[in-house]
The first five atom37 places (N, CA, C, CB, O) and aatype in JSON, in Angstrom:
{
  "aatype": [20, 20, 20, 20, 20, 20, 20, 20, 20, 20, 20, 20, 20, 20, 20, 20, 20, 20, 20, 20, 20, 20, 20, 20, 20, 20, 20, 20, 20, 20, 20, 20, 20, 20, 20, 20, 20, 20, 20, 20, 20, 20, 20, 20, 20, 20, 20, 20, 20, 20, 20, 20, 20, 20, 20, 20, 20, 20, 20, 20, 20, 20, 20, 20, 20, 20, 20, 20, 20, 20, 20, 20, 20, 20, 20, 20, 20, 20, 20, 20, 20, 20, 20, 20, 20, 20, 20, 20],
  "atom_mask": [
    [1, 1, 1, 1, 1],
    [1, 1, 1, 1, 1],
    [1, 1, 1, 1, 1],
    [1, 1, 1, 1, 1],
    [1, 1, 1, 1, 1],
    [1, 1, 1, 1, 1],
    [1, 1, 1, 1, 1],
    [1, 1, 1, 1, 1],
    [1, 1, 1, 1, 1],
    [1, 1, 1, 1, 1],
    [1, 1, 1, 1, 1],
    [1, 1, 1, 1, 1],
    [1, 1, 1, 1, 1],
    [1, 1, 1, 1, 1],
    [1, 1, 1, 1, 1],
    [1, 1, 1, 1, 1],
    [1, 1, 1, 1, 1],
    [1, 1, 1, 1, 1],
    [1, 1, 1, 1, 1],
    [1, 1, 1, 1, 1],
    [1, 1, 1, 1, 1],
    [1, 1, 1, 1, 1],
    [1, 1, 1, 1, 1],
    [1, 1, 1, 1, 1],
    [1, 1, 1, 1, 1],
    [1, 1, 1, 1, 1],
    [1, 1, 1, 1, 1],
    [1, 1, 1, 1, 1],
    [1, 1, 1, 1, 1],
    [1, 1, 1, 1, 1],
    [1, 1, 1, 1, 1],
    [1, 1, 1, 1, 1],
    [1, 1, 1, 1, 1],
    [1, 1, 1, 1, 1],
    [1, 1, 1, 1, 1],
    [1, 1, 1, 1, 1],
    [1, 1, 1, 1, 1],
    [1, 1, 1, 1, 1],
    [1, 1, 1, 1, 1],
    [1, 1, 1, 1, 1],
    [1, 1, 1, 1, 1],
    [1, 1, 1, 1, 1],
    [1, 1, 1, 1, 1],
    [1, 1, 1, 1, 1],
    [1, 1, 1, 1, 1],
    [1, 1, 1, 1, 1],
    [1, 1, 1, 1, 1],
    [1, 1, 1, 1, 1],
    [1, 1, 1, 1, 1],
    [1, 1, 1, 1, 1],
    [1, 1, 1, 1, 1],
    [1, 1, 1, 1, 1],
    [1, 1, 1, 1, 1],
    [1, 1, 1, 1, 1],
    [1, 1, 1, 1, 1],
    [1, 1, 1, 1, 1],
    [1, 1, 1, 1, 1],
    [1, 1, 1, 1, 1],
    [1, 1, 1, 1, 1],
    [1, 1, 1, 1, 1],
    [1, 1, 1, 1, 1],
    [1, 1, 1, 1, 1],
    [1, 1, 1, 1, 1],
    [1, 1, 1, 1, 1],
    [1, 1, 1, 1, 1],
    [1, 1, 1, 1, 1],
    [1, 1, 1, 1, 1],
    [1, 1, 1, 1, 1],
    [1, 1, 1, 1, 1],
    [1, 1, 1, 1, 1],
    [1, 1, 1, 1, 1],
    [1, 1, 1, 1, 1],
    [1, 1, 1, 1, 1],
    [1, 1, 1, 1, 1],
    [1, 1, 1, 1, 1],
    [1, 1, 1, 1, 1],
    [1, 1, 1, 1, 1],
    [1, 1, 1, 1, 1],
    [1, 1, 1, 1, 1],
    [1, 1, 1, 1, 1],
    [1, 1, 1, 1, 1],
    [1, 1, 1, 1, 1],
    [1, 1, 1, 1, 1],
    [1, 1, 1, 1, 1],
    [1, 1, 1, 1, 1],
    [1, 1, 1, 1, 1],
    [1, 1, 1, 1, 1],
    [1, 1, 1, 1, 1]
  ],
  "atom_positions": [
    [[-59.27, 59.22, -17.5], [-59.56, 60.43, -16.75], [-60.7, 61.2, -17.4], [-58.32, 61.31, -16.65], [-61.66, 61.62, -16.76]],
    [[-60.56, 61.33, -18.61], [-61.76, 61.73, -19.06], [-62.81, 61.25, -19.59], [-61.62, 62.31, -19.61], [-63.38, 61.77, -20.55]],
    [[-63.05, 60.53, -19.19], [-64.42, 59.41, -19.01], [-65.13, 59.48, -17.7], [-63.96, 57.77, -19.11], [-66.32, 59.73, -17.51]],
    [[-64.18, 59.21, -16.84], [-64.55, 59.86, -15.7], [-65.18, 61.26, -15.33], [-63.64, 59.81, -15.19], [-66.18, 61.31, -14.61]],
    [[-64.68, 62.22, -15.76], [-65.34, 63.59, -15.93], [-66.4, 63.63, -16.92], [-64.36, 64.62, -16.31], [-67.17, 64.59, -16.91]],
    [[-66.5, 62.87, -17.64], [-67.53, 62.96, -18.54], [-69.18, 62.15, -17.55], [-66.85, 62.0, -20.16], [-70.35, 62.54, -17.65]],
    [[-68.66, 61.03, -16.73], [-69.52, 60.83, -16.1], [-70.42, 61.59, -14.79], [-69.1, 59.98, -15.96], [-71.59, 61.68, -14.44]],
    [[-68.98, 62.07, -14.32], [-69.36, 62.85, -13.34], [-70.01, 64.02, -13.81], [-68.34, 63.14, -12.57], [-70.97, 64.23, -13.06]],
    [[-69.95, 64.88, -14.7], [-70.69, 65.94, -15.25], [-71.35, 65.28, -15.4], [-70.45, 66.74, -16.18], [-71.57, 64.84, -14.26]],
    [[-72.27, 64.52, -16.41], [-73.53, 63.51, -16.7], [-74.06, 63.93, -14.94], [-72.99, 61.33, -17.2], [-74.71, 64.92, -14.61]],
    [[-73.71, 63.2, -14.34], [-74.37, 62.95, -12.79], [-74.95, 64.08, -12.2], [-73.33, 62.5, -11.71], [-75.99, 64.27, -11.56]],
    [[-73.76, 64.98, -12.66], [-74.39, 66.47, -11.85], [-75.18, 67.18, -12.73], [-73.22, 67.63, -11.34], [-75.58, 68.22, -12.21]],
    [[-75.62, 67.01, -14.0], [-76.4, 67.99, -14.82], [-77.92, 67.04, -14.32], [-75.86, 68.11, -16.86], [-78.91, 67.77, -14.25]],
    [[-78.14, 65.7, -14.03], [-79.04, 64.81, -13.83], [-79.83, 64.98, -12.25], [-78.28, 63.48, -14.07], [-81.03, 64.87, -12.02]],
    [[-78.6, 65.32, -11.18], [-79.09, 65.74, -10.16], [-79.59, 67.21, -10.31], [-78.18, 65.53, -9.2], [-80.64, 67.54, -9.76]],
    [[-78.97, 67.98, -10.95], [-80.05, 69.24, -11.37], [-80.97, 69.42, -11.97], [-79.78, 70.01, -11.85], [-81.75, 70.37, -11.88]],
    [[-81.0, 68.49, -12.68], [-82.45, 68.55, -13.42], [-83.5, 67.94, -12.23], [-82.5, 67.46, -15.05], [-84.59, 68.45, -11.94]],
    [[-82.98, 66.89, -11.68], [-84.18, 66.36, -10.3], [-84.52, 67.7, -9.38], [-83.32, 64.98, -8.97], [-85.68, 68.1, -9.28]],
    [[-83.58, 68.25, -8.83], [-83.35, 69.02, -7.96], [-84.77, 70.27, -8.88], [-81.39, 69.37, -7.77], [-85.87, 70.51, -8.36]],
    [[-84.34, 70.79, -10.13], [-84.97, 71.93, -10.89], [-86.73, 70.95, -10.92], [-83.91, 72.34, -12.84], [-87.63, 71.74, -10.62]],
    [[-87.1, 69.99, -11.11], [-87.96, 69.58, -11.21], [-88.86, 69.35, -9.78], [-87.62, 68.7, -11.94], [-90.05, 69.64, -9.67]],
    [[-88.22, 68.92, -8.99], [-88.7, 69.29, -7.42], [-88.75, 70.37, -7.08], [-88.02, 68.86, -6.41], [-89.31, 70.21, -6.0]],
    [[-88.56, 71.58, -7.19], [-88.5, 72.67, -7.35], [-89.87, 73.43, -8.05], [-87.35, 72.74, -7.94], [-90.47, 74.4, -7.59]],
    [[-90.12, 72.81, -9.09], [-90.79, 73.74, -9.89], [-92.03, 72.55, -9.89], [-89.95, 74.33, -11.5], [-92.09, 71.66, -10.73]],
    [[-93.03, 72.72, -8.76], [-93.78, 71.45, -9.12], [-95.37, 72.16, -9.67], [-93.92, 70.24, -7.53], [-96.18, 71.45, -10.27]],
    [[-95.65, 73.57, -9.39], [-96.2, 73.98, -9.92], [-97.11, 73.88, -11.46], [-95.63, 74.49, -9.65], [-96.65, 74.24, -12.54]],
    [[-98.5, 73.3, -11.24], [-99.27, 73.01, -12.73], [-98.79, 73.79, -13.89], [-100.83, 73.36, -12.68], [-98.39, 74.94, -13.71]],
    [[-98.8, 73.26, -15.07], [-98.68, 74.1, -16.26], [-99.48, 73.12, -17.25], [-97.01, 74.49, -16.72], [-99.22, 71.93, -17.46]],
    [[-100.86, 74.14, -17.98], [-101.44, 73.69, -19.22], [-100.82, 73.6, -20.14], [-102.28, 74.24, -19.61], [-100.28, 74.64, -20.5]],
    [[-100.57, 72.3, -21.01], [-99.76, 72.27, -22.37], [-100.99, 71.67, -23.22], [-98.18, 71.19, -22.38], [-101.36, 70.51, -23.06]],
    [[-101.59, 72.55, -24.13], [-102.37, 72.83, -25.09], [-102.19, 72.18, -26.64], [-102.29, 74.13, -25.07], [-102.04, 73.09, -27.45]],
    [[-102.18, 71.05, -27.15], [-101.68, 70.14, -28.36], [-102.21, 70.3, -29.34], [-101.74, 68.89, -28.29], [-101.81, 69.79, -30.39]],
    [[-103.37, 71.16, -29.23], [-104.49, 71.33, -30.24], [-105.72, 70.56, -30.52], [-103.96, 71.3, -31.31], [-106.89, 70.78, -30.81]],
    [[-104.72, 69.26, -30.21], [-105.55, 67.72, -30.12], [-105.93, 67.51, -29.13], [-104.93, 66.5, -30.36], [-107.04, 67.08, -28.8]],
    [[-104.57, 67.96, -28.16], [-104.74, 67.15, -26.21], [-104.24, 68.0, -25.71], [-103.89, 65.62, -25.53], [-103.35, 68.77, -26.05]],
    [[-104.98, 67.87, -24.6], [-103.97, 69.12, -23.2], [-103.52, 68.07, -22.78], [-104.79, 70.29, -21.7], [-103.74, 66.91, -23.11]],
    [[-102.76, 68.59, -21.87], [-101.92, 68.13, -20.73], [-101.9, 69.3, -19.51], [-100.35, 67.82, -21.32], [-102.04, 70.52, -19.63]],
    [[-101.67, 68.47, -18.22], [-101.44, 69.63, -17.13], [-100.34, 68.73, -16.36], [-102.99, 70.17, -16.06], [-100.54, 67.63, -15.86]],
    [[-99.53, 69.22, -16.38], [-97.77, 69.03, -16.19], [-97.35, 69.86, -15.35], [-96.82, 69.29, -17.44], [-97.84, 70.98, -15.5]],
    [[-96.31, 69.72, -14.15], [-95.65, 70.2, -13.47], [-94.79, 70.92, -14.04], [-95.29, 69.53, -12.82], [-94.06, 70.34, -14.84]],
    [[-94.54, 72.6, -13.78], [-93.8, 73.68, -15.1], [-92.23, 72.36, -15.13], [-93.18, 76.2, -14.28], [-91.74, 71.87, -16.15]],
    [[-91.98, 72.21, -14.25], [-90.09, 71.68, -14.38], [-90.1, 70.27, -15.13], [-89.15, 71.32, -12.49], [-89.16, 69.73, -15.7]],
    [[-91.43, 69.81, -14.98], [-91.03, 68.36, -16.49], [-91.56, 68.9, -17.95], [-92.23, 66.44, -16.23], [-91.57, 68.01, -18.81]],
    [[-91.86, 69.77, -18.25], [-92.36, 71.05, -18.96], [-91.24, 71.18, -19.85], [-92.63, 72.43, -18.01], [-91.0, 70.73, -20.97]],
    [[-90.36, 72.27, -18.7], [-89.2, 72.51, -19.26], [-88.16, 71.91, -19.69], [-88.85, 73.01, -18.8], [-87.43, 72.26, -20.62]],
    [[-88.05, 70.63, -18.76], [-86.82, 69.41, -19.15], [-87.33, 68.67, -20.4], [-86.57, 68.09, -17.79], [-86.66, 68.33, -21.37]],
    [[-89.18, 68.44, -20.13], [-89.0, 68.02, -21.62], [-89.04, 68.96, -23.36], [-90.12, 67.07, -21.62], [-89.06, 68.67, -24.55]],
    [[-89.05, 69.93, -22.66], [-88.56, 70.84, -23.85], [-87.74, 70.92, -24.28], [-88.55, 71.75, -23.89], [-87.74, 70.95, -25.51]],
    [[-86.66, 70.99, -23.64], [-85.19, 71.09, -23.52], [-85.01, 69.57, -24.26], [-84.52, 71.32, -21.74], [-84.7, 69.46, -25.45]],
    [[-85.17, 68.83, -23.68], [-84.45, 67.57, -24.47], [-85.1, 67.28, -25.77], [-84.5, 66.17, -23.61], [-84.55, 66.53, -26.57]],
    [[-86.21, 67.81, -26.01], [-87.08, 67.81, -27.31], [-86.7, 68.82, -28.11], [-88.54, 67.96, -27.11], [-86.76, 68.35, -29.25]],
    [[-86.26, 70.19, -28.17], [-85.22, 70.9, -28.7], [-83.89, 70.04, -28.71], [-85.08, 72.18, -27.92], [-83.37, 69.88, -29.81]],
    [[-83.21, 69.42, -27.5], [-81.83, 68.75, -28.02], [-81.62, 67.59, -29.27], [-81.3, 68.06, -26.79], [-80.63, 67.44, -29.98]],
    [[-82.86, 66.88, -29.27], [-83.22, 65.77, -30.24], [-83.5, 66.38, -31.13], [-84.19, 64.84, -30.0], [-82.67, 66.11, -31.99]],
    [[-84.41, 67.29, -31.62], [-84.52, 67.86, -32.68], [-83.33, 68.82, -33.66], [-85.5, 68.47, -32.29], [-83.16, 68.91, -34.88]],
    [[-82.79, 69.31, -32.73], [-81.05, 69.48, -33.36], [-80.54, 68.22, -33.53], [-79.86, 70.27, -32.28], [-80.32, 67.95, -34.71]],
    [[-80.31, 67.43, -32.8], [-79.31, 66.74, -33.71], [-79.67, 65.83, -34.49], [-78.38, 66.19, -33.13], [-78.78, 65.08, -34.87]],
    [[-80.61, 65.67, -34.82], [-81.69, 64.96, -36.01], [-81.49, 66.1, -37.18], [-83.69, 64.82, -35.42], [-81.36, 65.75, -38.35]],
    [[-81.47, 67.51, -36.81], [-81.26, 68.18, -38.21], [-79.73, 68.6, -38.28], [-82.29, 69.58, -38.41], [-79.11, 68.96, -39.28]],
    [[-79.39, 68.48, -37.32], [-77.4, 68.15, -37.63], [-76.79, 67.13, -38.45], [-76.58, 67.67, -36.29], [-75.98, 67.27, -39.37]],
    [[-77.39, 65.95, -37.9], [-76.98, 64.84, -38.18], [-76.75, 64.55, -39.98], [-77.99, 63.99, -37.45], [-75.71, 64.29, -40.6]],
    [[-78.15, 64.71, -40.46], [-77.59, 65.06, -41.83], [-76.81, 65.79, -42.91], [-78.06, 65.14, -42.11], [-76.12, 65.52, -43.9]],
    [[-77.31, 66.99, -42.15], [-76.53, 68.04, -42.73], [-74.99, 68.16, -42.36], [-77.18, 69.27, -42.36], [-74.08, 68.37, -43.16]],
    [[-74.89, 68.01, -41.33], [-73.08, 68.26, -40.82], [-72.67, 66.6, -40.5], [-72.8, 69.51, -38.91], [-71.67, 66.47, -41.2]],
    [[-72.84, 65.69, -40.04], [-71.86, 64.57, -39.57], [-71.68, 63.58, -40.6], [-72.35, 63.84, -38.31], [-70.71, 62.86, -40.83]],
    [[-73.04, 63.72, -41.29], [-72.92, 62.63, -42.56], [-71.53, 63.31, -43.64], [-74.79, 62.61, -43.63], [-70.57, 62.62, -43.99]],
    [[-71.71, 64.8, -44.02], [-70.83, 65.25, -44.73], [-69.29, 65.26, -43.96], [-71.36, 66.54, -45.16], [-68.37, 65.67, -44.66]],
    [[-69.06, 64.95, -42.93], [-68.02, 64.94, -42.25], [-67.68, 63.18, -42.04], [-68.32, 65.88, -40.91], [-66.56, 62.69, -42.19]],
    [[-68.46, 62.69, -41.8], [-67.81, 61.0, -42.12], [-67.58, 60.97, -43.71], [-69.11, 59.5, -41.65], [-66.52, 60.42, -44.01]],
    [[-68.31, 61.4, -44.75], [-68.09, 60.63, -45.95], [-66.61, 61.9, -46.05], [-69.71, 60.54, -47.4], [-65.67, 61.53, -46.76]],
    [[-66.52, 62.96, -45.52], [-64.82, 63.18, -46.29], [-63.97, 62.72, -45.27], [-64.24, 64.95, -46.7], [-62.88, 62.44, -45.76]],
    [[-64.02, 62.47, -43.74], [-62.89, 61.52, -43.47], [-62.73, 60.25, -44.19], [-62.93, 61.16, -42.18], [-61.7, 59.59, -44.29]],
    [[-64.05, 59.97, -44.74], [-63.62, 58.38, -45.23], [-62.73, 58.17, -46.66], [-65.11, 57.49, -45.49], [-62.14, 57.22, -47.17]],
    [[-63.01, 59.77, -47.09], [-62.54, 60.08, -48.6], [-61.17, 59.94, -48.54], [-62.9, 61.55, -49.21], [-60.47, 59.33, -49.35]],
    [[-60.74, 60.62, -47.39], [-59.46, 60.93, -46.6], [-58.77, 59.77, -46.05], [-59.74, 61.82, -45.46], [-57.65, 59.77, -46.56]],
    [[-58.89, 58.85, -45.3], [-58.32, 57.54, -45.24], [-58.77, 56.79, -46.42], [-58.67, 56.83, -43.97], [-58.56, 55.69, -45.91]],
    [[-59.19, 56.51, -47.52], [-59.19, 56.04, -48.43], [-57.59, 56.75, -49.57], [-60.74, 56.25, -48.78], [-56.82, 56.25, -50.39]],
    [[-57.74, 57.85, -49.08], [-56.44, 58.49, -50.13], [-54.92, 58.19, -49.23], [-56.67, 60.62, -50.42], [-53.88, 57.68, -49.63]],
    [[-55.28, 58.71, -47.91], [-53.91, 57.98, -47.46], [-53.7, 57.0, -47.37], [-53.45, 58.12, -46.55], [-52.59, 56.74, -46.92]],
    [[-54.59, 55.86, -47.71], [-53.8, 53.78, -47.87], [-53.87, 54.4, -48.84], [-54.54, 51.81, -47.64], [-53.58, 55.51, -48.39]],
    [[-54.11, 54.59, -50.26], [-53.42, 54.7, -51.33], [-52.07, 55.28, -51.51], [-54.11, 55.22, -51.99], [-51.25, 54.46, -51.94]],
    [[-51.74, 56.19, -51.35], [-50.57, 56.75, -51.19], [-49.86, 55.96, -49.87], [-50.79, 58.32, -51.04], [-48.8, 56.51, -49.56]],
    [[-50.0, 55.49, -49.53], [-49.3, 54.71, -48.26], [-48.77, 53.4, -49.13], [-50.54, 54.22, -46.77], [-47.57, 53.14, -48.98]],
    [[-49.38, 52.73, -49.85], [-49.43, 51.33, -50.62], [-48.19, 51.36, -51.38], [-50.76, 51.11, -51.66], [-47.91, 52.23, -52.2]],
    [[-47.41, 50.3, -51.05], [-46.71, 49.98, -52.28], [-46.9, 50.21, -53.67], [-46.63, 48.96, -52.29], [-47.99, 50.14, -54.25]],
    [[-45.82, 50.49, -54.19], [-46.69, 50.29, -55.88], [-46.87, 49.35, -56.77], [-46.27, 50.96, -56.81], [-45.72, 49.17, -57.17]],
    [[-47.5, 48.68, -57.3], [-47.63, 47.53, -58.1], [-46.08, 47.8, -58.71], [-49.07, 47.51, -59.25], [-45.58, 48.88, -58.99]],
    [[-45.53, 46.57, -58.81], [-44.61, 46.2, -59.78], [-44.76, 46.34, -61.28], [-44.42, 45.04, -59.56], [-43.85, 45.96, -62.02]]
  ]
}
């Protein structure tokens, strides 16, 4: 069931972003320093948005998930120990 909702949200945040991008087809200069670009404002914004989302979790990823796998792993490493028989 919730896989299912997980897809179906997926679907509908995807048709809004089409929908927000047809919408907003309007030119926008993006200025690189190096390169312009002239982009429709709504692929602009979506690719901002997902270029802010990647860029969080590239600086998450180290800082918070790595330190959160190595102490679950600390953590099932201590409960099979204490779970284990004891040597004779």
């Amino acid at each position: 069931m919730k896989r299912w909702l997980t897809i179906l949200v997926a679907l509908a945040v995807v048709f809004a972003a089409i929908v927000f991008s047809a919408i907003n087809t309007g030119a926008a200069a993006l200025d690189l320093y190096f390169a312009t670009f002239e982009l429709p404002v709504g692929v602009l914004v979506l690719a901002s948005l997902f270029a802010g989302c990647l860029l969080g979790g590239l600086v998450l990823y180290p800082g918070v998930i790595v330190p959160l796998r190595m102490r679950a792993a600390a953590l099932r490493r201590e409960l099979e120990r204490r779970q284990a028989p004891p040597a004779p």
